[in-house]
C-alpha positions as CSV (number, residue, x, y, z in Angstrom):
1,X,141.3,-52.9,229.0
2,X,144.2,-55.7,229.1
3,X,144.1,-58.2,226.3
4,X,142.8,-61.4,225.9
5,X,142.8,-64.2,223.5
6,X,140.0,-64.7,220.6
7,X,139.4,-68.1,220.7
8,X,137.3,-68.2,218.1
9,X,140.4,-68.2,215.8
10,X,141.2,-71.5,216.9
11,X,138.9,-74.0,218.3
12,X,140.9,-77.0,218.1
13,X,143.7,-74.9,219.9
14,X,141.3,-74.1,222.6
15,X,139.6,-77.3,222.5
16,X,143.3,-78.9,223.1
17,X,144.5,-76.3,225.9
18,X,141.4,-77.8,227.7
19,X,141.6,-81.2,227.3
20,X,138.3,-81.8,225.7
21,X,136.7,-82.7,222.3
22,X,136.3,-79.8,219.4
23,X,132.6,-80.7,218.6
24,X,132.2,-79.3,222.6
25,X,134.2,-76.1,221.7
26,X,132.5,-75.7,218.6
27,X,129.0,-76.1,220.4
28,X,130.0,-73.4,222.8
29,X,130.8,-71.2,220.9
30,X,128.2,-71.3,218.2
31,X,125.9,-70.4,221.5
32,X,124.9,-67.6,223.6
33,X,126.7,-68.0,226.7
34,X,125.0,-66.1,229.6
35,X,125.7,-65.8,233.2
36,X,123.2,-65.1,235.8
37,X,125.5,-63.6,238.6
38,X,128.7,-62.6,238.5
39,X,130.1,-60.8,242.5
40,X,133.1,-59.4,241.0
41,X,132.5,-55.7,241.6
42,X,132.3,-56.8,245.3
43,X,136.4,-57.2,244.9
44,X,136.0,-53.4,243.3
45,X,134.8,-51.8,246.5
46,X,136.8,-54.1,249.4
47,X,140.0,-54.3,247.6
48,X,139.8,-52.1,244.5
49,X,140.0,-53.9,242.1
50,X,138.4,-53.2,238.7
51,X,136.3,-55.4,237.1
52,X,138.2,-54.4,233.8
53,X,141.6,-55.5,234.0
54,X,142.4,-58.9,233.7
55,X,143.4,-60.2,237.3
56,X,144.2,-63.6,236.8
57,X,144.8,-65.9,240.4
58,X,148.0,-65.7,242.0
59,X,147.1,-68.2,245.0
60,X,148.7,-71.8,244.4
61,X,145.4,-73.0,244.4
62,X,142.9,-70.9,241.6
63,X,138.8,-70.6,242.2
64,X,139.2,-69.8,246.2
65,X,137.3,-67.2,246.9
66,X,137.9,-64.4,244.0
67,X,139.9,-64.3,241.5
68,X,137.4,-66.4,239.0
69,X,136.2,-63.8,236.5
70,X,136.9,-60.0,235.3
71,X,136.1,-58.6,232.3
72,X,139.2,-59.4,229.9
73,X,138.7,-63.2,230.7
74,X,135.2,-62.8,230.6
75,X,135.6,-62.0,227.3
76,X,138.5,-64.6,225.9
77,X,135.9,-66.9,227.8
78,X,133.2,-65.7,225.2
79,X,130.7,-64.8,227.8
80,X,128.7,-63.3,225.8
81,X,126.5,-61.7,229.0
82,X,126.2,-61.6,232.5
83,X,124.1,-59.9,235.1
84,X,127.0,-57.9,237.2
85,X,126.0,-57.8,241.0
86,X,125.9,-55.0,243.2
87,X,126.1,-56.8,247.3
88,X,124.5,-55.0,249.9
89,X,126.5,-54.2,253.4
90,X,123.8,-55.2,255.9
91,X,125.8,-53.6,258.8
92,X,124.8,-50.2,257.2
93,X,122.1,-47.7,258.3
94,X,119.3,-47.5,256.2
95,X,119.8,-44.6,254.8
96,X,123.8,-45.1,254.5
97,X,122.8,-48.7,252.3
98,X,120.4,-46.4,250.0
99,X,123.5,-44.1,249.7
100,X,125.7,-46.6,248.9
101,X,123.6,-48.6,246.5
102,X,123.1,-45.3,244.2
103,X,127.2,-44.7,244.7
104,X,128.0,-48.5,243.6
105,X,125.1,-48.5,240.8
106,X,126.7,-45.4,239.4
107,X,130.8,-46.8,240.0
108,X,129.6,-49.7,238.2
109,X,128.1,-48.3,235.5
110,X,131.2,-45.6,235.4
111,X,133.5,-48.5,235.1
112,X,131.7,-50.8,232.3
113,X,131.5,-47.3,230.4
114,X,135.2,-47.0,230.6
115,X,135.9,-49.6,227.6
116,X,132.6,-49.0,225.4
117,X,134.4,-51.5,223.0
118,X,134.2,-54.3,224.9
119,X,131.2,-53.9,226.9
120,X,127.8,-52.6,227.0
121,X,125.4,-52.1,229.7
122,X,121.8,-53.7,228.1
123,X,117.9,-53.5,229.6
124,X,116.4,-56.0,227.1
125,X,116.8,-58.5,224.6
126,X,117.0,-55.3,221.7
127,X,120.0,-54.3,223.4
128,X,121.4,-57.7,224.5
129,X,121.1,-58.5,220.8
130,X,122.5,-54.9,219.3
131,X,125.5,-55.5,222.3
132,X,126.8,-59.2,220.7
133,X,126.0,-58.0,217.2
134,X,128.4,-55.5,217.7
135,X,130.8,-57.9,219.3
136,X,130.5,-56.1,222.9
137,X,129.6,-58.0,225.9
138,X,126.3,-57.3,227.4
139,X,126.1,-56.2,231.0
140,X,123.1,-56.1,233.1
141,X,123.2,-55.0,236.0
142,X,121.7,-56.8,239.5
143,X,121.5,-56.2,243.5
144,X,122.1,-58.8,245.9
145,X,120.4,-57.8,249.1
146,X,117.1,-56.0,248.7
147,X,117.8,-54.3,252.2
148,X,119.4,-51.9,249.8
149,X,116.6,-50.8,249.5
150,X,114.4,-51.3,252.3
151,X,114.8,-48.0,253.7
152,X,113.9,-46.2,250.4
153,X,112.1,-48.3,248.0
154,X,111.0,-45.2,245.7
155,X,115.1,-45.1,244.7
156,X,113.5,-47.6,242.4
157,X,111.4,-44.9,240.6
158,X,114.5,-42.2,240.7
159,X,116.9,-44.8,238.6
160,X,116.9,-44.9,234.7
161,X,114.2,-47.1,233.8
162,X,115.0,-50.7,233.1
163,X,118.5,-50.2,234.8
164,X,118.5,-53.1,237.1
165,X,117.3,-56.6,235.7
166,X,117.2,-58.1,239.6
167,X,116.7,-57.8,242.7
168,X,117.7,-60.5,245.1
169,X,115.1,-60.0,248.4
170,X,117.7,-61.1,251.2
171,X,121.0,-62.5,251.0
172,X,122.8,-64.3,254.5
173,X,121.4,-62.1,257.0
174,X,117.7,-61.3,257.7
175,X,115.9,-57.7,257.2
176,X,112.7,-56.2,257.3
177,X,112.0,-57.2,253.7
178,X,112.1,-61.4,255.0
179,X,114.5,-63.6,256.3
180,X,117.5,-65.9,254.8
181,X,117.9,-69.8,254.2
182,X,121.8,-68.9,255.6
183,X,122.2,-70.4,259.0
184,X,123.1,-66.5,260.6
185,X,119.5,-65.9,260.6
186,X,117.3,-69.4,259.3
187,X,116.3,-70.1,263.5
188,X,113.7,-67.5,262.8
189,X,110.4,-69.0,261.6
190,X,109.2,-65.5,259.9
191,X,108.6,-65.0,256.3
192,X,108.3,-62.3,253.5
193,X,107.7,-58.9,255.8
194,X,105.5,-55.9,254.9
195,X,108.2,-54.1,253.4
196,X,109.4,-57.2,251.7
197,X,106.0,-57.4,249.9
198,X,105.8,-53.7,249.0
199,X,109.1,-54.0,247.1
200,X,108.0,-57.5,245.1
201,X,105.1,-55.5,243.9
202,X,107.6,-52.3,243.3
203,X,109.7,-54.5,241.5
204,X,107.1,-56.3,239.2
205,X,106.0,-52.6,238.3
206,X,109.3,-52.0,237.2
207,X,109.7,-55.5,235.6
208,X,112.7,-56.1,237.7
209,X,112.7,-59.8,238.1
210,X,112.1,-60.8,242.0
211,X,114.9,-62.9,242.5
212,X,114.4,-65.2,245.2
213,X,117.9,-67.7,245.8
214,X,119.1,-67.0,249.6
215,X,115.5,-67.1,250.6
216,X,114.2,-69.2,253.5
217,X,111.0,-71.1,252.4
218,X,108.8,-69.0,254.1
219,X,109.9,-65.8,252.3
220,X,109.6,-67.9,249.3
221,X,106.8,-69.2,249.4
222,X,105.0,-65.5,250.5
223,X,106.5,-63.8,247.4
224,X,105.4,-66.3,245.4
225,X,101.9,-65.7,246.7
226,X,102.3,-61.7,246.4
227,X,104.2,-61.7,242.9
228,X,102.6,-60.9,239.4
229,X,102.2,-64.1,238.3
230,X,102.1,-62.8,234.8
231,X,105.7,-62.1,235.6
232,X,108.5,-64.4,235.7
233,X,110.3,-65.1,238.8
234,X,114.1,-66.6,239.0
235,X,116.4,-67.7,241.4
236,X,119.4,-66.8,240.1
237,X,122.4,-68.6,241.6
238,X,121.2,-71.5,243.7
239,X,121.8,-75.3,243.9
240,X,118.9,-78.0,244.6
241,X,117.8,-80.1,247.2
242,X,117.2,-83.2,244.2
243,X,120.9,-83.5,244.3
244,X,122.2,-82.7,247.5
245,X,120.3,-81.6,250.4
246,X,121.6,-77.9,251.5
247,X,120.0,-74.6,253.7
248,X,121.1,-73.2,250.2
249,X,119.2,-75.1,248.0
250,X,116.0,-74.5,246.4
251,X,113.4,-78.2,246.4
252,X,111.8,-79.6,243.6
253,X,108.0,-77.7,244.8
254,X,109.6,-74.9,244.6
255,X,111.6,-75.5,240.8
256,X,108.3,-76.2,239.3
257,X,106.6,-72.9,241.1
258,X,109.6,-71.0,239.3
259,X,108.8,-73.1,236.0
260,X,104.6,-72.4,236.5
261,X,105.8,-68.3,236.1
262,X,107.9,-69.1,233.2
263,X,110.9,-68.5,235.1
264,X,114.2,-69.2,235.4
265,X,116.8,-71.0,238.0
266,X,120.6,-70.5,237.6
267,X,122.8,-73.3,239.1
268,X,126.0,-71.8,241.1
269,X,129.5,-73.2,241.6
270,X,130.6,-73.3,245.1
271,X,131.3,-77.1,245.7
272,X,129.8,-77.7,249.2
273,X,126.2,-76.1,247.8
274,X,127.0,-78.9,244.9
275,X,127.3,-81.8,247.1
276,X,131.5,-82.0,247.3
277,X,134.2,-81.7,249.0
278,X,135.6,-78.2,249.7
279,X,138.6,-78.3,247.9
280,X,137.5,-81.6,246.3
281,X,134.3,-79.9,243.4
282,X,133.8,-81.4,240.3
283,X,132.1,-79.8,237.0
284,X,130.4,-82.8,236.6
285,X,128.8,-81.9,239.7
286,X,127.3,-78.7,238.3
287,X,125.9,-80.5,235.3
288,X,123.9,-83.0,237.8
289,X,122.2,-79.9,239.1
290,X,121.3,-78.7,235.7
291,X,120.0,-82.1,234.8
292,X,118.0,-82.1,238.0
293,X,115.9,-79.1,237.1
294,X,115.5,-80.0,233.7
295,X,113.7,-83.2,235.0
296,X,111.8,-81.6,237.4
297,X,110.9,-78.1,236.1
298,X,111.1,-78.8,232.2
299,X,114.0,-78.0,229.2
300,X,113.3,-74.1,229.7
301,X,114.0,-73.2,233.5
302,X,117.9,-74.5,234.0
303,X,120.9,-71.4,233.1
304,X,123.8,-70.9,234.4
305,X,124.5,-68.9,237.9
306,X,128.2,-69.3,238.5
307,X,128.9,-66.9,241.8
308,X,131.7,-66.2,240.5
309,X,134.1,-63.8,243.0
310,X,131.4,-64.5,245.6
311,X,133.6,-66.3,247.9
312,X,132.4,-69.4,246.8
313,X,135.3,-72.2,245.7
314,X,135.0,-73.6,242.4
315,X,135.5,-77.1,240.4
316,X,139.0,-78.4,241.1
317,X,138.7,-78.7,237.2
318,X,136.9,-75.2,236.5
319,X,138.6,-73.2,238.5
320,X,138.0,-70.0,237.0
321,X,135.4,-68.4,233.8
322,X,138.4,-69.7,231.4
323,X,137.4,-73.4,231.8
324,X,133.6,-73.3,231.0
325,X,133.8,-75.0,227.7
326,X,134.5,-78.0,229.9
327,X,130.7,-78.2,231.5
328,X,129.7,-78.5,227.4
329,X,132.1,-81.7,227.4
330,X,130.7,-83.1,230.2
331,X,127.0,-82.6,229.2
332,X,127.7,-84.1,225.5
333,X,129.1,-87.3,227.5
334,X,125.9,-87.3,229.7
335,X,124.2,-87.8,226.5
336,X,122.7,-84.2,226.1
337,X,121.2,-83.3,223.1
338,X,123.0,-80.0,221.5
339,X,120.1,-77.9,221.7
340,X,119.8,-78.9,225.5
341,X,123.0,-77.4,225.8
342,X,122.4,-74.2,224.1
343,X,119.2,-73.5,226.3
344,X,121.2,-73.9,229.7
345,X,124.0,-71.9,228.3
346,X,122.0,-68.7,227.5
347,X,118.6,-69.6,225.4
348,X,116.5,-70.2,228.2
349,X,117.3,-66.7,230.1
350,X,116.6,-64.8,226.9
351,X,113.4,-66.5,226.5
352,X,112.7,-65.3,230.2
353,X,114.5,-62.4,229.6
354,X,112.1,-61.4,226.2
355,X,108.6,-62.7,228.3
356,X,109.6,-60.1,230.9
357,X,111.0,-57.3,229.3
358,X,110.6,-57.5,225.4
């Protein structure tokens, strides 16, 4: 695996390369910093790739698109873990989108495995722990698009048990399982389907968190009523309607349903979902969003959900995972109380991540 910097060597160096205070560096990295979704593996299988070797942007204009994370920066970042995301083709045949999910699952996991220095692939909060102790980041690994699924939900049963932390139900296009928030297939008024409900009840069996961000409120809403509700639920990369009204945004009824599981919501990057310009984001922005489901759904439900290499567009000044020190700043200047901070950076999903899986 390429290099990369340990900035722990210098926190004033680092805190000065950013443009912000030390006391933020220093708070950052004294905490667990956990993402919730990180789409790079997509660039893996589309344009090959890996998710190990440090790719950093070579457009004029960084955090368009790809190009925001990979391992190695990951890393000099001091991410300490992140739920890696495999993205289901919906133009696939049923059985081809099984197929490809058990190929990608494996690639995935083949790749991490390649640098068992640097990375781990972890289950639970034993092996999360045992991963940073060792100074390894901690992979889990996620789907996006439960139509990978759909066609063969006892794949879940073949898989190593514990292998996959998430499932997101839908993603921009509607399936048997339910239908999207996206506007390619909102128009239709259904909800959560059969097979939808048969794989929220596969996955609380598995304790697989039911991930529900790209739902339409319908689907929500039913897996809500279907789900374990001795389970936590999440919605893992999302913004919110409190801040800026969005078909991709979750509302405050259903924050505090999240919040009533114990669960957990992850706020994403992409600046329009945020409330800004296109090319025009803020980090501030993000922070807002955080602040808006701490005041609705309580201290212990806000984390971080970047999107990053999702095709989303960043923060004009976060451009990429290398900058995240500066949402720290920005939530010390709001007034935020230090332990705030290290909840929404990583304390809250290990709570959630310790009430679901030990």
């Amino acid at each position: 695996m390429d290099a990369w910097i340990d900035h722990r060597r210098d926190p004033a160096g680092w805190a000065q390369a950013l443009g912000i205070s030390r006391e933020a560096v220093e708070l950052y990295l004294a905490s667990e910093v956990i993402d919730l979704h990180v789409d790079s593996f997509i660039w893996r299988r589309i344009l090959g790739r890996s998710v190990t070797t440090r790719r950093d942007p070579w457009f004029p204009i960084k955090g368009i698109s790809f190009g925001h994370a990979d391992l190695p920066r990951l890393r000099e970042a001091q991410v300490g873990g992140a739920t890696w995301v495999v993205t289901t083709n919906p133009l696939r045949e049923g059985p081809d989108r099984v197929a490809a999910f058990e190929r990608n699952v494996a690639e995935l996991s083949r790749e991490l495995g390649t640098v068992p220095d640097e990375v781990a692939l972890v289950t639970n909060l034993a092996e999360y722990r045992a991963a940073r102790s060792a100074g390894k980041h901690a992979a889990f690994l996620g789907v996006q698009g439960g139509n990978a699924l759909d066609h063969d939900i006892s794949v879940l049963d073949r898989l190593p048990r514990g292998l996959l932390l998430r499932v997101t139900l839908v993603h921009l296009s509607n399936s048997e399982l339910g239908v999207t928030s996206s506007p390619l297939g909102s128009l239709s008024p259904a909800g959560l389907g059969r097979r939808g409900a048969e794989l929220v009840e596969k996955l609380d069996e598995h304790r697989i968190f039911v991930d529900l961000a790209h739902a339409n409120p319908k689907t929500f809403w039913d897996a809500v009523a279907v789900h374990d509700r001795t389970r936590p639920l999440a919605v893992t990369h999302t913004g919110v309607a409190g801040v800026h009204r969005h078909w991709r945004n979750v509302d405050d009824a259903q924050l505090r349903a999240i919040a009533e599981t114990g669960g957990i919501v992850g706020i994403m990057y992409h600046a329009p979902f945020l409330g800004d310009p296109l090319f025009g984001g803020r980090a501030e922005s993000i922070v807002r969003h955080l602040e808006h489901v701490r005041r609705v759904a309580g201290e212990d439900v806000a984390a971080l959900g970047s999107d990053w290499d999702g095709a989303i567009v960043t923060p004009r000044d976060m451009p990429t995972c290398l900058e995240l020190p500066k949402l720290v700043e920005i939530m010390l200047r709001r007034d935020w109380a230090p332990e705030a901070v290290t909840r929404v950076l990583g304390a809250n999903f290990l709570r959630v991540l310790a009430a679901l899986r030990g």
